[in-house]
VORO-69882 format. One record per atom (N, C-alpha, C): residue in three letters; x, y, z. Coordinates in steps of 0.2 Angstrom, whole numbers, padded with zeros to 4 digits, always signed. Atoms other than C-alpha are relative to their C-alpha. Layout:
BEGIN
ALAXYZ/...
END
This chain:
BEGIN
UNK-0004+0002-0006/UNK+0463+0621+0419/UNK-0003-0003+0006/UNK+0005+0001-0006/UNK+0450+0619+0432/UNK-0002-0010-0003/UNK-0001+0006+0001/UNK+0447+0600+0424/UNK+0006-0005+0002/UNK-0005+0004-0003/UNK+0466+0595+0425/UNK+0001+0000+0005/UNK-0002+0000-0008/UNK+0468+0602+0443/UNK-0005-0007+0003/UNK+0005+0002-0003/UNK+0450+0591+0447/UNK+0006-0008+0000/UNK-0002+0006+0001/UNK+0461+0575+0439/UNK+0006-0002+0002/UNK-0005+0001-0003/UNK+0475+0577+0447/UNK+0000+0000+0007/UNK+0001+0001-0006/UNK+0469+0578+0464/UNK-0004-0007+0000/UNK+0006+0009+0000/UNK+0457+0561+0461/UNK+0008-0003+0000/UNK-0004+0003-0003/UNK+0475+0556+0456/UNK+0005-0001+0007/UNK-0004-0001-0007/UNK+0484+0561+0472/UNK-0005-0002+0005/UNK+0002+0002-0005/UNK+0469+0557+0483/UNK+0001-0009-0002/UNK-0001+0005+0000/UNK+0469+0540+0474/UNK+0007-0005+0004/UNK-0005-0001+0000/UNK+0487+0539+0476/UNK+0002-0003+0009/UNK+0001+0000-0007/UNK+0487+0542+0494/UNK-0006-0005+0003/UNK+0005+0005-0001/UNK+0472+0531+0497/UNK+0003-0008-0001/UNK-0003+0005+0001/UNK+0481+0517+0491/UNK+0008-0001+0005/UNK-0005-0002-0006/UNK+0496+0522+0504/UNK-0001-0003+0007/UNK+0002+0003-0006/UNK+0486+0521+0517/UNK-0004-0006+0001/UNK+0002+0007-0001/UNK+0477+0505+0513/UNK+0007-0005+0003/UNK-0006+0005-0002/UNK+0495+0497+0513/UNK+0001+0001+0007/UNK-0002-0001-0005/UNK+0498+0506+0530/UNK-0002-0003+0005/UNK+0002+0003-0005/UNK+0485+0497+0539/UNK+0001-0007+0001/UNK-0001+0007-0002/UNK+0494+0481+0536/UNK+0008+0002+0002/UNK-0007+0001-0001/UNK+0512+0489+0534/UNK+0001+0005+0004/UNK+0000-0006-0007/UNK+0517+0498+0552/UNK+0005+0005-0003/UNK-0004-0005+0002/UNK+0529+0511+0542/UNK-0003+0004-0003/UNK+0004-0004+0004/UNK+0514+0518+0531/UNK-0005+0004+0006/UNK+0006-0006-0004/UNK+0504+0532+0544/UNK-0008-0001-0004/UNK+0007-0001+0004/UNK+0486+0527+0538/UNK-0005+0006+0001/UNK+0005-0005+0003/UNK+0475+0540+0544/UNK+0002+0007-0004/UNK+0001-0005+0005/UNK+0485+0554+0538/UNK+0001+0000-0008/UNK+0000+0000+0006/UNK+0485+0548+0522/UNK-0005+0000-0001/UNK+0007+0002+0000/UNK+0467+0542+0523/UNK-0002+0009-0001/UNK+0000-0008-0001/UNK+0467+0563+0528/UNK+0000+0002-0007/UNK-0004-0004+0007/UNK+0474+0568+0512/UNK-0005-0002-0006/UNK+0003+0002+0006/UNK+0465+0557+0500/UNK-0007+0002+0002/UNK+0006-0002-0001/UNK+0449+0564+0509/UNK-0002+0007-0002/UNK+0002-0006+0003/UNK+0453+0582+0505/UNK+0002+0001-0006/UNK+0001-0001+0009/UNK+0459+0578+0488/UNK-0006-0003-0003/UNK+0009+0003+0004/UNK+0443+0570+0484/UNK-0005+0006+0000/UNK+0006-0007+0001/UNK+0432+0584+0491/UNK+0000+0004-0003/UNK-0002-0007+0006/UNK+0440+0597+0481/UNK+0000-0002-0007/UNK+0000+0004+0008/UNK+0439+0585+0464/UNK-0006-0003-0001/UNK+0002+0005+0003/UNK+0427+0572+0465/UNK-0008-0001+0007/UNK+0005-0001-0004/UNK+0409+0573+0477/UNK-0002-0010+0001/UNK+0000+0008+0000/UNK+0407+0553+0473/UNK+0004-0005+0003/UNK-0008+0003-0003/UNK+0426+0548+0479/UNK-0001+0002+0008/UNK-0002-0002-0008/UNK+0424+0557+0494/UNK-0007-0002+0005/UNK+0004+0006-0004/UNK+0407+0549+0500/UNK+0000-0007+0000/UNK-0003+0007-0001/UNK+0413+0533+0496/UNK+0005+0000+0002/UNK-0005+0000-0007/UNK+0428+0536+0507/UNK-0001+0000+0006/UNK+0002-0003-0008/UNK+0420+0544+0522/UNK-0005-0004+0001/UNK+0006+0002+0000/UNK+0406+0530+0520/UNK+0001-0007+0003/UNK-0003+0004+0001/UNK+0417+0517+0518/UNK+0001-0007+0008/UNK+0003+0004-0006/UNK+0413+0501+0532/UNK+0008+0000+0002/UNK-0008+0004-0005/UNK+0433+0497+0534/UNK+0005+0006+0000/UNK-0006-0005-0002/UNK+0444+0515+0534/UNK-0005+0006+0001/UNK+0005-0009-0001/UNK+0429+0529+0535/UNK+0001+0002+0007/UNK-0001-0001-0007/UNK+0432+0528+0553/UNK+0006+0004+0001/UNK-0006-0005-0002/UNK+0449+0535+0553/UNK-0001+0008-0002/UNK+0001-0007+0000/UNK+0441+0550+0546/UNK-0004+0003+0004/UNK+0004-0002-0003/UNK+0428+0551+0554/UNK+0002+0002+0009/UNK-0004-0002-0007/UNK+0437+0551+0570/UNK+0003+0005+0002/UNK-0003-0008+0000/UNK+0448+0564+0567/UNK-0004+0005-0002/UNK+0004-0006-0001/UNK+0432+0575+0559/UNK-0003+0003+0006/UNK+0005+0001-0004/UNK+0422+0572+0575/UNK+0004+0003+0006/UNK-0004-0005-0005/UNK+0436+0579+0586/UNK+0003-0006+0005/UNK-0001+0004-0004/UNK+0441+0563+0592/UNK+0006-0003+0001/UNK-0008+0002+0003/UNK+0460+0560+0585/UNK+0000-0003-0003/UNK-0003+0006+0002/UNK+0471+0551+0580/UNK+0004-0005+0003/UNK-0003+0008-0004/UNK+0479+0534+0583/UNK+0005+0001+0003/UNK-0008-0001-0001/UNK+0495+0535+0593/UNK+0003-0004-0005/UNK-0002+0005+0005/UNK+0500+0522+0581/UNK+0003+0005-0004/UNK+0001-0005+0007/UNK+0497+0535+0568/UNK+0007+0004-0001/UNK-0003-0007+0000/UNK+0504+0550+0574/UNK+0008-0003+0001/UNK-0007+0003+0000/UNK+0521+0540+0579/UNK+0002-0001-0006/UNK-0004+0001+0006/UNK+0525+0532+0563/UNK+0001+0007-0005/UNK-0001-0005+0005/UNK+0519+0547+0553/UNK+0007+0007+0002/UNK-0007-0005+0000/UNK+0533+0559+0562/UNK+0007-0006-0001/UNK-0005+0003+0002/UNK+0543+0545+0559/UNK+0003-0001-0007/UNK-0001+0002+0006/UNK+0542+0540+0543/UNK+0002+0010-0004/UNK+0000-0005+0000/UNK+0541+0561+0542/UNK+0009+0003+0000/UNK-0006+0000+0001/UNK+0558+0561+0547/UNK+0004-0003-0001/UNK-0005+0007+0005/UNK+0567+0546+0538/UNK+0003+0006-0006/UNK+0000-0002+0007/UNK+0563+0555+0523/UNK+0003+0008-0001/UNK-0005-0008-0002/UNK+0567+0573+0529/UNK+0008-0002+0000/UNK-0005+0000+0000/UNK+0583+0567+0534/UNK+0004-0003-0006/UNK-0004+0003+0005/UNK+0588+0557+0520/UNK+0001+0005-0007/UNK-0001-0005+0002/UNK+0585+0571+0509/UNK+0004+0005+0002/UNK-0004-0006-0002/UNK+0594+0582+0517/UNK+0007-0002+0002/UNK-0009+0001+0002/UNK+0610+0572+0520/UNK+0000-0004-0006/UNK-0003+0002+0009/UNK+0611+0563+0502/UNK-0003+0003-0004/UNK+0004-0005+0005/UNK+0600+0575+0491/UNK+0001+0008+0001/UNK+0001-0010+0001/UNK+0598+0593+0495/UNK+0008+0003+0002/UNK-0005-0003-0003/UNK+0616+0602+0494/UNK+0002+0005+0002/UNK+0002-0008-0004/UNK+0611+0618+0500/UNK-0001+0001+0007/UNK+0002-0002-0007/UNK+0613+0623+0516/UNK-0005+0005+0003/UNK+0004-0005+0000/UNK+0601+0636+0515/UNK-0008-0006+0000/UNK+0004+0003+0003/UNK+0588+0623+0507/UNK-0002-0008+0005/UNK+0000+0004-0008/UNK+0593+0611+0522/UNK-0005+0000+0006/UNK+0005-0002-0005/UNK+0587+0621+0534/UNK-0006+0001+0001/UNK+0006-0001+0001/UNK+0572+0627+0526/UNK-0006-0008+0002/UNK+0001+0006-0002/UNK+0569+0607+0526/UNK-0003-0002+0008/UNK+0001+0004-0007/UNK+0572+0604+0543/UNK-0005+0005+0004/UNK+0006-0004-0004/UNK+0558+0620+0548/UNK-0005-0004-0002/UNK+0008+0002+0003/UNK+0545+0611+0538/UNK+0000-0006+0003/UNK+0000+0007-0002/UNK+0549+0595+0545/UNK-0002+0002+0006/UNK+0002+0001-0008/UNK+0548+0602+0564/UNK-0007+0004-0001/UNK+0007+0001-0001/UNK+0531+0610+0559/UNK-0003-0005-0001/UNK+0006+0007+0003/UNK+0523+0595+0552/UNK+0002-0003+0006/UNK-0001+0002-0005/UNK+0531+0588+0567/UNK-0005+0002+0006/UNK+0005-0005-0006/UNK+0522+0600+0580/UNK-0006-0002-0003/UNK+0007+0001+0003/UNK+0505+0598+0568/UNK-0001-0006+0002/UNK+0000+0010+0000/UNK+0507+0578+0569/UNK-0001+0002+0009/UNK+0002+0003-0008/UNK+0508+0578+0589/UNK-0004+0004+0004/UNK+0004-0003-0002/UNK+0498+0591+0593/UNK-0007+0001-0002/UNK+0005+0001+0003/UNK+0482+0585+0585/UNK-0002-0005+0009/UNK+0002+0006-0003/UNK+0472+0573+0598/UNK+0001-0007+0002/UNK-0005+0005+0001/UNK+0478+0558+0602/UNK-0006-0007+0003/UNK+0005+0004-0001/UNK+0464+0542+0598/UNK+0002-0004+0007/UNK-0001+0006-0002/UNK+0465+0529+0612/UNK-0003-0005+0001/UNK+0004+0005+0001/UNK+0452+0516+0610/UNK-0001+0000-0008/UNK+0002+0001+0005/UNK+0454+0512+0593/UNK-0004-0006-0005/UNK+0006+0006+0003/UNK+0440+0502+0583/UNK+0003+0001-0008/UNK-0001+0001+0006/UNK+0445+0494+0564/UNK-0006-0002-0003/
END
């Protein structure tokens, strides 16, 4: 089991890694949380992937920034509660017909809302 889990996080961090390359040309993809995501699916799978992420001359920065205590982009953090709540909502009025399953939704939406803007907030951002 411990194999599949490893291969399925390199996929997910790949995944996401690929997400947020496109983000940093397309303003709707959030790049560093995603950059976030394939950095802790790597460390927990893959010791190689993840120092060639955090090493990396053209996106290692955006981790490094939020490891270091520095933030994130405004940029970022907007899109990502935005794009956060496209998909919340869209979900929840054409998909989910549970009112119960609704609401559950819309809590997990406004913590990851709270988590997203209450992180630090970059202002001088270097690419």
């Amino acid at each position: 089991m411990k194999g599949i889990t490893k291969f399925l996080l390199v996929i997910a961090g790949s995944v996401s890694l690929v997400l947020g390359l496109i983000g940093i040309i397309l303003p709707l993809l959030p790049t560093t949380p995603l950059l976030l995501l394939a950095a802790a699916c790597y460390v927990r799978s893959s010791k190689r992937l993840y120092l060639w992420l955090i090493t990396n001359k053209y996106f290692g920065s955006y981790i490094e920034n939020y490891r270091q205590g520095r933030g994130i982009p405004l940029k970022a953090k907007v899109m990502g509660v935005i794009v956060l709540w496209i998909t919340m909502g869209f979900s929840i009025v054409f998909v989910i017909p549970l009112l119960a399953i609704k609401l559950l939704l819309v809590g997990i939406g406004a913590f990851f809302t709270w988590f997203i803007l209450k992180q630090k907030t970059l202002h001088n951002v270097e690419r």
